[in-house]
Backbone as JSON, one array per atom type, in Angstrom:
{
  "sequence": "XXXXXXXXXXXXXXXXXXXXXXXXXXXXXXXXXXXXXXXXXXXXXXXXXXXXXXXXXXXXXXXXXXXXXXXXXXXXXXXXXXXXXXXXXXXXXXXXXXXXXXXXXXXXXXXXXXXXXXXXXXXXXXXXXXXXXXXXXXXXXXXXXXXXXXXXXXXXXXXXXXXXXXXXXXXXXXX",
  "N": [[103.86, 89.53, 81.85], [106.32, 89.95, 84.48], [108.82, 87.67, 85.46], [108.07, 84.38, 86.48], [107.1, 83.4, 88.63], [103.91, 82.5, 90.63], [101.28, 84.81, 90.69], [99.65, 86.28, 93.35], [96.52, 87.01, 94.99], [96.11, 87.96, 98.13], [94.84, 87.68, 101.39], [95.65, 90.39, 103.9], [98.4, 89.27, 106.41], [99.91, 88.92, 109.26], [102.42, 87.23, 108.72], [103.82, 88.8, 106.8], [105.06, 91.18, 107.8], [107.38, 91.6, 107.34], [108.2, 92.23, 104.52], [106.11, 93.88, 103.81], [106.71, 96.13, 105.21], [108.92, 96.76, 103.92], [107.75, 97.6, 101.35], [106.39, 99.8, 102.01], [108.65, 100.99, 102.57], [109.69, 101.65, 100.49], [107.59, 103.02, 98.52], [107.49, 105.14, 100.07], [110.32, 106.29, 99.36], [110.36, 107.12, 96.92], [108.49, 108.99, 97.16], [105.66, 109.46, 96.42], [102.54, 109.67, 96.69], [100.62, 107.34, 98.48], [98.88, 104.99, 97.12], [96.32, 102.75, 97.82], [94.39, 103.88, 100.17], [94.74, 102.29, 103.13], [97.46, 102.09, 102.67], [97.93, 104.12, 104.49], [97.65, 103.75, 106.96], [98.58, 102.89, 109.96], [101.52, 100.93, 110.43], [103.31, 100.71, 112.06], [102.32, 98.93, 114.43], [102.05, 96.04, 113.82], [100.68, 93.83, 114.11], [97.93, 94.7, 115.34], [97.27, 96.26, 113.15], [96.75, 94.52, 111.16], [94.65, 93.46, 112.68], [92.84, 95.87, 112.31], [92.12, 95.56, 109.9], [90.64, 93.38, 109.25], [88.84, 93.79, 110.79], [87.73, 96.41, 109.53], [87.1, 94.84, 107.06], [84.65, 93.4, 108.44], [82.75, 95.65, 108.59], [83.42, 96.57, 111.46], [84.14, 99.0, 113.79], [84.73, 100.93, 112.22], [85.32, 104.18, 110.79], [83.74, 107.41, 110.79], [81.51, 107.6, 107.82], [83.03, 105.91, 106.34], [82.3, 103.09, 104.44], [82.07, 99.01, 104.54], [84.97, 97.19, 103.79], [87.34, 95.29, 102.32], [90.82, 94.27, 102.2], [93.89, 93.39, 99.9], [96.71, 91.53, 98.99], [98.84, 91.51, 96.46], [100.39, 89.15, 95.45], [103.82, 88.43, 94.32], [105.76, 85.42, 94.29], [107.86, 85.67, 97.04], [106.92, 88.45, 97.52], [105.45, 91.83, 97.79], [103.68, 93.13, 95.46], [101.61, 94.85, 95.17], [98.92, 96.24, 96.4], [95.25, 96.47, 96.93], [91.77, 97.7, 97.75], [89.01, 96.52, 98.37], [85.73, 98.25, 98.62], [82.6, 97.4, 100.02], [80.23, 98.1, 99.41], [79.03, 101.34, 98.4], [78.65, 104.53, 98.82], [77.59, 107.76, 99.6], [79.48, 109.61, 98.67], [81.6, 107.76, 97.48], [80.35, 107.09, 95.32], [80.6, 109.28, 94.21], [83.49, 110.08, 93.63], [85.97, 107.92, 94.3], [84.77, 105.21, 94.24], [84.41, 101.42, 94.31], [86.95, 100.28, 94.08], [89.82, 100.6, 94.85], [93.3, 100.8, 93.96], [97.1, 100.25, 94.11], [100.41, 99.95, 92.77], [103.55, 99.05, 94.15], [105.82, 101.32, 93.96], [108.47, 100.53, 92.44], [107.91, 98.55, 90.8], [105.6, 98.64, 88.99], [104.59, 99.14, 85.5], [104.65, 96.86, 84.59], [102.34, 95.24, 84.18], [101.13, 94.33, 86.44], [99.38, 96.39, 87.65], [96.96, 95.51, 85.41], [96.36, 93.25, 86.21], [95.46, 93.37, 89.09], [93.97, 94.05, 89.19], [91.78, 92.74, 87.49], [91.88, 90.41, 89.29], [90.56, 91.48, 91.3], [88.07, 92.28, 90.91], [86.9, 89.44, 90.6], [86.65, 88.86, 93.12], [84.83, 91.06, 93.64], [82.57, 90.18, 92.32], [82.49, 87.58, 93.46], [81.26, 88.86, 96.15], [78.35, 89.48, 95.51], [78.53, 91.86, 93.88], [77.58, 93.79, 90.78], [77.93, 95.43, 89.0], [80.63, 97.57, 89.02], [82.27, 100.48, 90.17], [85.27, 102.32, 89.02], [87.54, 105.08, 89.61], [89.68, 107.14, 88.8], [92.64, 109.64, 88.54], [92.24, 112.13, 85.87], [94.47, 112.47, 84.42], [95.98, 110.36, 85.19], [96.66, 108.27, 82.85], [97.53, 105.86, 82.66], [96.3, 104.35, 84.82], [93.62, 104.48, 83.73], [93.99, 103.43, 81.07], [94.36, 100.64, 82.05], [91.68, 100.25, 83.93], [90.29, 100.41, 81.62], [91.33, 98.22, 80.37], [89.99, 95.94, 81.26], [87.29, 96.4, 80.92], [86.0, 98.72, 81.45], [84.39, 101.51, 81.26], [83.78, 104.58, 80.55], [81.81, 106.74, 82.38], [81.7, 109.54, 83.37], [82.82, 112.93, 83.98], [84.17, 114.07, 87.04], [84.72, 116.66, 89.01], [87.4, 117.22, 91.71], [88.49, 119.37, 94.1], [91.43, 120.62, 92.57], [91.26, 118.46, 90.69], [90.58, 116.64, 87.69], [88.9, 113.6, 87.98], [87.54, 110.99, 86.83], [85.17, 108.34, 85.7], [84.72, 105.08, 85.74], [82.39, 102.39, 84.82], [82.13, 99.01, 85.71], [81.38, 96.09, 84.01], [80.01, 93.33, 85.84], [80.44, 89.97, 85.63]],
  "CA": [[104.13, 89.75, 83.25], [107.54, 89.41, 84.51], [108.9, 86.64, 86.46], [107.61, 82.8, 86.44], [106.75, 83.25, 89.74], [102.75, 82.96, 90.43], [100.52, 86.05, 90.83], [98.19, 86.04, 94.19], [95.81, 88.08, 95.8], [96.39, 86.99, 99.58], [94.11, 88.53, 102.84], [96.43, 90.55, 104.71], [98.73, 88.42, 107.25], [101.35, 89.15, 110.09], [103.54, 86.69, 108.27], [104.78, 89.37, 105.38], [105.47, 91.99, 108.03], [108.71, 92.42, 106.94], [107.93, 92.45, 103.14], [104.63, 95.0, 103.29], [107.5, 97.39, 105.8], [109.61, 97.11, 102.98], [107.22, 97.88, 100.35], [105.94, 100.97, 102.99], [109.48, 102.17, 102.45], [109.53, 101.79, 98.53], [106.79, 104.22, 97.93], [108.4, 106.37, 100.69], [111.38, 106.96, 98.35], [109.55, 107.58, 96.0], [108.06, 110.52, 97.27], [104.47, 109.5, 96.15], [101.07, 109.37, 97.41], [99.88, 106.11, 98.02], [97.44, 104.43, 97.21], [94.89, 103.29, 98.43], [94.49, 104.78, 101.6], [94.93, 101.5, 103.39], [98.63, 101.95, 103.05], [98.49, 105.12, 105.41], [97.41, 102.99, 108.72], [100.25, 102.86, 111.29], [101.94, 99.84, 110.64], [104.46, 100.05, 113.6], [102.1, 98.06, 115.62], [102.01, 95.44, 112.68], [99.39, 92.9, 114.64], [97.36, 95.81, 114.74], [97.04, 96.84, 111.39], [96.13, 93.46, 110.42], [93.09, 93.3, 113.06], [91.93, 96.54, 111.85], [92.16, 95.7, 108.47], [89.94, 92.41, 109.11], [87.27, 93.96, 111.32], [87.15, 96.59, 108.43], [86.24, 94.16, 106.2], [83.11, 93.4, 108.4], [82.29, 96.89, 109.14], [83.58, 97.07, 112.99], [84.91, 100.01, 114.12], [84.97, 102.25, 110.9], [85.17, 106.06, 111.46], [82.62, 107.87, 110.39], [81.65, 108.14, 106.19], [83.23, 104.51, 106.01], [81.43, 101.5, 104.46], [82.98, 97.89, 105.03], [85.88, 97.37, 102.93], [88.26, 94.37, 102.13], [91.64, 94.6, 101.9], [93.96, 92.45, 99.65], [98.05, 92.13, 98.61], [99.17, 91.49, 94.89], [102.19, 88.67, 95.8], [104.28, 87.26, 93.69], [106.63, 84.84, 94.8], [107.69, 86.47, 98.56], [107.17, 89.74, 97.49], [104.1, 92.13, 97.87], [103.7, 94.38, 94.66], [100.65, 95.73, 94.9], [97.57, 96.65, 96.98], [93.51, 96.82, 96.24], [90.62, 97.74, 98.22], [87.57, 96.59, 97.8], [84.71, 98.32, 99.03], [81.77, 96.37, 98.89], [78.9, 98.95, 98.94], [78.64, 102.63, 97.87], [77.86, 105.58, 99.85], [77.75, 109.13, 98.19], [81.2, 110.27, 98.45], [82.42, 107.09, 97.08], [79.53, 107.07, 94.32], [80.91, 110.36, 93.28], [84.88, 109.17, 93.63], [86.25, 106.47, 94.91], [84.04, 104.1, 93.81], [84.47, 100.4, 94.48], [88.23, 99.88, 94.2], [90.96, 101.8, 95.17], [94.42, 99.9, 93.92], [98.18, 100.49, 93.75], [101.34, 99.03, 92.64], [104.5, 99.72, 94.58], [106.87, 102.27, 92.33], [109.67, 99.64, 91.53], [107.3, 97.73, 90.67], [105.32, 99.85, 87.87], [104.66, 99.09, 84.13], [105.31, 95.27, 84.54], [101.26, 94.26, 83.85], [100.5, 94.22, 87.53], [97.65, 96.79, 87.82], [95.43, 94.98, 85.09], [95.99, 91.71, 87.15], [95.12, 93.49, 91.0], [91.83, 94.58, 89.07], [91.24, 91.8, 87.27], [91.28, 89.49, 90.52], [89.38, 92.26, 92.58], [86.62, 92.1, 89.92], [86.85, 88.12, 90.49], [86.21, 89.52, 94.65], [83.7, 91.68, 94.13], [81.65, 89.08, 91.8], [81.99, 86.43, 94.74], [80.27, 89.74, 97.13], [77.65, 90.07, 94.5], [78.36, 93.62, 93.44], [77.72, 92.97, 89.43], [78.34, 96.98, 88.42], [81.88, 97.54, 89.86], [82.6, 101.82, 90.09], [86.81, 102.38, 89.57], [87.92, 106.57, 89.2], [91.07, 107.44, 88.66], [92.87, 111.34, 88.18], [92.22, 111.88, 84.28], [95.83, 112.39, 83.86], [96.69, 108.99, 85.15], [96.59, 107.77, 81.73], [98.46, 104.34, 82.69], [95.28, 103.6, 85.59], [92.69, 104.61, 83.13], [93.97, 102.02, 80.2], [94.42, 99.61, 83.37], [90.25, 100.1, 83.69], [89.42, 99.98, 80.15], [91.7, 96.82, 79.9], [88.89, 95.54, 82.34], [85.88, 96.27, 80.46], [85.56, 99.81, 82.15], [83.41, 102.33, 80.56], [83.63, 106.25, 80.92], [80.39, 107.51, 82.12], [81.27, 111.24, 83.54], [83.71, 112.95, 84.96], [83.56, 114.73, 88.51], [85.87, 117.73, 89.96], [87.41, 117.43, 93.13], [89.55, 120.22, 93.95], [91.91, 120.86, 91.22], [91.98, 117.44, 89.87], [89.54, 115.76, 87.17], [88.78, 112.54, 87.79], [87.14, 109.88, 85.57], [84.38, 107.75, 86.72], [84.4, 104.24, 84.92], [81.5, 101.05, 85.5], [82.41, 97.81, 84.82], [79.74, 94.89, 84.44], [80.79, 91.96, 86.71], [79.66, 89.11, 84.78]],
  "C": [[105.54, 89.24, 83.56], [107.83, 88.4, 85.71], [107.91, 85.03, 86.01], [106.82, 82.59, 87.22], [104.76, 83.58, 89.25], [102.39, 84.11, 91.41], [99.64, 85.65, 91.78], [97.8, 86.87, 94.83], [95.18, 87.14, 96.93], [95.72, 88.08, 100.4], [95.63, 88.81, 103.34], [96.81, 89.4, 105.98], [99.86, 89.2, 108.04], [102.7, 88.26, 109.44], [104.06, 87.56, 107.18], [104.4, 90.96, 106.49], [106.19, 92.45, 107.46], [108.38, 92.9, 105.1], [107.08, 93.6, 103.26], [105.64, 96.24, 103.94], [108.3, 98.1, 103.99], [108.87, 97.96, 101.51], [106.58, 99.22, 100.81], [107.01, 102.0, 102.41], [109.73, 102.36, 100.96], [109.29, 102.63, 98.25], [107.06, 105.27, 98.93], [109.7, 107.2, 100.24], [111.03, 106.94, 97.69], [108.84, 108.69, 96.04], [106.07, 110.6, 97.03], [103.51, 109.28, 97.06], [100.98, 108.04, 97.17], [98.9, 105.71, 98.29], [97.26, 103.45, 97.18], [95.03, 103.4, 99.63], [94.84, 103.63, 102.75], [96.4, 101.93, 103.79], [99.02, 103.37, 104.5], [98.3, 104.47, 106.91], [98.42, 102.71, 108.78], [100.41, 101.48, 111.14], [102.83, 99.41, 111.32], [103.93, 99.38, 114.15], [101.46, 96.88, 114.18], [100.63, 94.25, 112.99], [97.65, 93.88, 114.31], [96.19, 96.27, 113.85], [96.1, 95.45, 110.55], [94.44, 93.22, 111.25], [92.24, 94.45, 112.7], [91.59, 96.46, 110.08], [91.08, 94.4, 108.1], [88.6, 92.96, 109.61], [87.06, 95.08, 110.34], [86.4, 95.94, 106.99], [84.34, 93.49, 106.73], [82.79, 94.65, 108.97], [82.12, 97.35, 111.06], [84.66, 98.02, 112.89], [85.31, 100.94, 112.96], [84.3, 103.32, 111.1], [84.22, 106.09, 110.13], [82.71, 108.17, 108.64], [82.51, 106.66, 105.31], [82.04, 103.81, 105.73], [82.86, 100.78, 104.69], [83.84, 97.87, 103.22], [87.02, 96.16, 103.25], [89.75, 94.49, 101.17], [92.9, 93.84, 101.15], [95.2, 92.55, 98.81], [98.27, 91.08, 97.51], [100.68, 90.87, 95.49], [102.56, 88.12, 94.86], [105.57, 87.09, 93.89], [106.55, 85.21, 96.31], [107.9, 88.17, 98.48], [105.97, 90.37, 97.25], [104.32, 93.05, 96.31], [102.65, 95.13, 94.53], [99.79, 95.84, 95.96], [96.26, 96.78, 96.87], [93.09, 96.65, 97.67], [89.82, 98.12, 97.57], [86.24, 96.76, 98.36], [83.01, 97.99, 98.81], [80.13, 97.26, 99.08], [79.53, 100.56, 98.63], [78.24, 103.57, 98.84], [77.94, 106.88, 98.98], [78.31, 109.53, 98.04], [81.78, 108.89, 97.85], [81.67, 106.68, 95.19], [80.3, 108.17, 93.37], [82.13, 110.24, 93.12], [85.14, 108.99, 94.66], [86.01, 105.54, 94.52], [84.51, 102.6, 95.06], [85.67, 99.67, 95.07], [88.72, 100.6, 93.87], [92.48, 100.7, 94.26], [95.96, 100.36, 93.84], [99.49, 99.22, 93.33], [102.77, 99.7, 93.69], [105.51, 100.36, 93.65], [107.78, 101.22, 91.95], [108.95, 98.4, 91.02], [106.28, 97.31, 89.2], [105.57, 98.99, 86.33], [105.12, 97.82, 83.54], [103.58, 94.75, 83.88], [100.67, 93.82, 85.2], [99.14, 94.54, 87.83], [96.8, 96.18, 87.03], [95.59, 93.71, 85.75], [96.0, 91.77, 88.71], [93.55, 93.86, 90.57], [91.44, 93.57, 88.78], [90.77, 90.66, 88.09], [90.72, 90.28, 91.56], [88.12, 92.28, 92.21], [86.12, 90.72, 90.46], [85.86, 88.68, 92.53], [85.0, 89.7, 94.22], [82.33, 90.76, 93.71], [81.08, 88.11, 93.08], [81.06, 87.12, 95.84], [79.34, 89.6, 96.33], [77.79, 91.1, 93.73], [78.36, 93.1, 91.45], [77.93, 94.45, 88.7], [79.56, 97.35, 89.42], [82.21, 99.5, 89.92], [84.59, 101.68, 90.37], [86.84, 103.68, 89.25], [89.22, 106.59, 88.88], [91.38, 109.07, 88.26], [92.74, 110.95, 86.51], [93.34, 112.19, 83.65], [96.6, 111.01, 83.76], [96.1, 108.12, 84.12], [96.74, 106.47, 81.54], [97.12, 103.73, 83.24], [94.06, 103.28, 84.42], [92.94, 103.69, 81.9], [93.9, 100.48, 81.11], [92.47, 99.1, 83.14], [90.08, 99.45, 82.99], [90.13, 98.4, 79.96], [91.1, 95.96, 80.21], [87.73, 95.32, 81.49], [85.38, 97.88, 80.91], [85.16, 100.83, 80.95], [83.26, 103.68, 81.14], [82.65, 106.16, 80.94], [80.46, 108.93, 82.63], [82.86, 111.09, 83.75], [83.67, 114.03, 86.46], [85.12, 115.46, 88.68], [85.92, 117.0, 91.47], [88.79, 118.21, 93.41], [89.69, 121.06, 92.57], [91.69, 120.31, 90.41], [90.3, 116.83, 89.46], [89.54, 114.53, 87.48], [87.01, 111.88, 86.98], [86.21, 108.54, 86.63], [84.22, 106.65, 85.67], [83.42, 102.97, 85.75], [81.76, 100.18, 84.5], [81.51, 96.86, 85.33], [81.04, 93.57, 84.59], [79.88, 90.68, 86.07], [80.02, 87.4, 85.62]]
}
């Protein structure tokens, strides 16, 4: 992992406005989708974002086809690099993909050893919820997420269409 600096997975806060903007506009030049869906909530009203992102974690006010879901930023040092949500039950669109945990890294950020250490402490999460079978998907092209998994303990058991795109359905035992 690069840097000295330590690795933490911190509850969203109004104190790293400016950092999470910045990291907003990262993957905006970049051109990519991001993920997990989390990052698409309006963060101009930055207070906001953070109370909907807490009462999502106890299941207030989530639109319809939502379960509760905890949301949680990959810092190291004063800098955000990553993202995970962790949804802590199942419903049948997330059974079939989605699963459990969603995660990203920000693009300049990429191929450092981040993603297996936003899963590895979301696993540590979901353990403390109980959940002891964890569901992660990923597109079956994203070759990088899917060693990410397995670096986990994750285990192909199908794979599911949606659209165009295959995705990969791995369960990992929370021990």
């Amino acid at each position: 992992m690069e840097g000295e600096e330590e690795l933490r997975l911190i509850e969203p806060s109004a104190d790293w406005e400016k950092e999470y903007k910045e990291m907003l506009e990262d993957w905006q030049r970049s051109g990519e989708k991001r993920v997990p869906f989390v990052l698409d909530m309006d963060a101009r009203d930055f207070p906001r974002l953070i109370r909907e992102l807490e009462n999502s974690s106890r299941g207030i006010g989530l639109p319809s086809g939502f379960v509760e879901h905890s949301t949680y930023w990959l810092v190291r040092g004063s800098r955000i690099v990553g993202v995970v949500n962790l949804r802590h039950r199942l419903n049948e669109k997330l059974l079939r993909i989605g699963g459990h945990i969603g995660y990203g890294i920000r693009p300049g950020e990429r191929r450092k050893g981040y993603a297996t250490a936003i899963l590895t402490m979301t696993l540590l999460k979901a353990r403390e919820r109980g959940i002891r079978q964890v569901l992660v998907t990923c597109d079956k092209d994203n070759t990088g997420s899917a060693r990410t998994i397995q670096k986990n303990g994750g285990v192909l058991e199908s794979e599911a269409r949606e659209g165009e795109t295959r995705v990969q359905r791995y369960w990992i035992e929370v021990t």
